[in-house]
N, C-alpha and C positions, 0 to 999 in steps of 0.2 A: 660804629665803624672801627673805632680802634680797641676795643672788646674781641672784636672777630681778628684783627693781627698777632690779640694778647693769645688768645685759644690757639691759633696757627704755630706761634714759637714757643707757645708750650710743648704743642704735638712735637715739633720738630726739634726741638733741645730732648724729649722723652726717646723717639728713634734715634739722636745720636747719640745718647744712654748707652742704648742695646746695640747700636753698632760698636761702640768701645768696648763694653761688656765683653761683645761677642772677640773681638780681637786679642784680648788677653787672654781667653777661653783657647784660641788659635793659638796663642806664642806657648803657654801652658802645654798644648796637648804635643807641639813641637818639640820646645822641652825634653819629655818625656821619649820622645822617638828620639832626639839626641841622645839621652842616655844610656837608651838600648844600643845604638849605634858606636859609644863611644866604646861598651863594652866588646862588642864582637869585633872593633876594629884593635882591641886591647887584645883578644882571644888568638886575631889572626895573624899580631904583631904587624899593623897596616900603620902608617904616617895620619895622626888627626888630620891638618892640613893636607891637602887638594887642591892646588893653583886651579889646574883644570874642572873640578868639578865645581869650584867655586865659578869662578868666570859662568859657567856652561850657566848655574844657578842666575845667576846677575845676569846675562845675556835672555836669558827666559823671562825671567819677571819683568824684565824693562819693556820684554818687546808686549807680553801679555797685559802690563798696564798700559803701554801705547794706545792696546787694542779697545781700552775702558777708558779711554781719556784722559789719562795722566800723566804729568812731568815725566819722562822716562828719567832723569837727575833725581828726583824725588824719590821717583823709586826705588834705583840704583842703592841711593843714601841709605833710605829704611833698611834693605834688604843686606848692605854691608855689614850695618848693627846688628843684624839679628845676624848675620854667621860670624861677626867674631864675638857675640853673647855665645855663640851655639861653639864655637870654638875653644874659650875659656870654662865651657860644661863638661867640652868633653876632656881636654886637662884635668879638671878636679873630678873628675869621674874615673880618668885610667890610672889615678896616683892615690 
């Protein structure tokens, strides 16, 4: 019996493997659009910072993990880190 729970948390530590994986895969490929982004906002002489399109971003995600069962705070949280990661890229990216 407890052989068949040892096989179960194996499987399930292995898929949450690939779910982590896949997430840095995601912040990665963001990244990478951030930096194109920082450029042509560098190109257009546009402000990095976007009160409004931040908020808009945070306002979205919170309500779209609502929709998947998730802390809407949790989300919020994540999603603040990743635009002021995405924030300080595009700084060292227009200087």
């Amino acid at each position: 019996m407890a052989q068949d729970f040892t096989k179960d948390l194996d499987r399930i530590r292995v898929g949450i493997d690939e779910v982590d994986n896949g997430i840095v895969e995601l912040l990665a490929r963001r990244r990478g659009l951030v930096i194109e982004l920082a450029k042509i906002k560098k190109t257009l002489d546009v402000p990095i910072y976007d009160r409004k399109r931040e908020q808009a971003l945070v306002d979205r995600v919170k309500k779209w993990g609502a929709e998947h069962k998730l802390n809407e705070e949790f989300v919020e949280v994540v999603f603040r880190l990743i635009v002021m990661n995405s924030k300080e890229v595009q700084y060292h990216e227009s200087f």
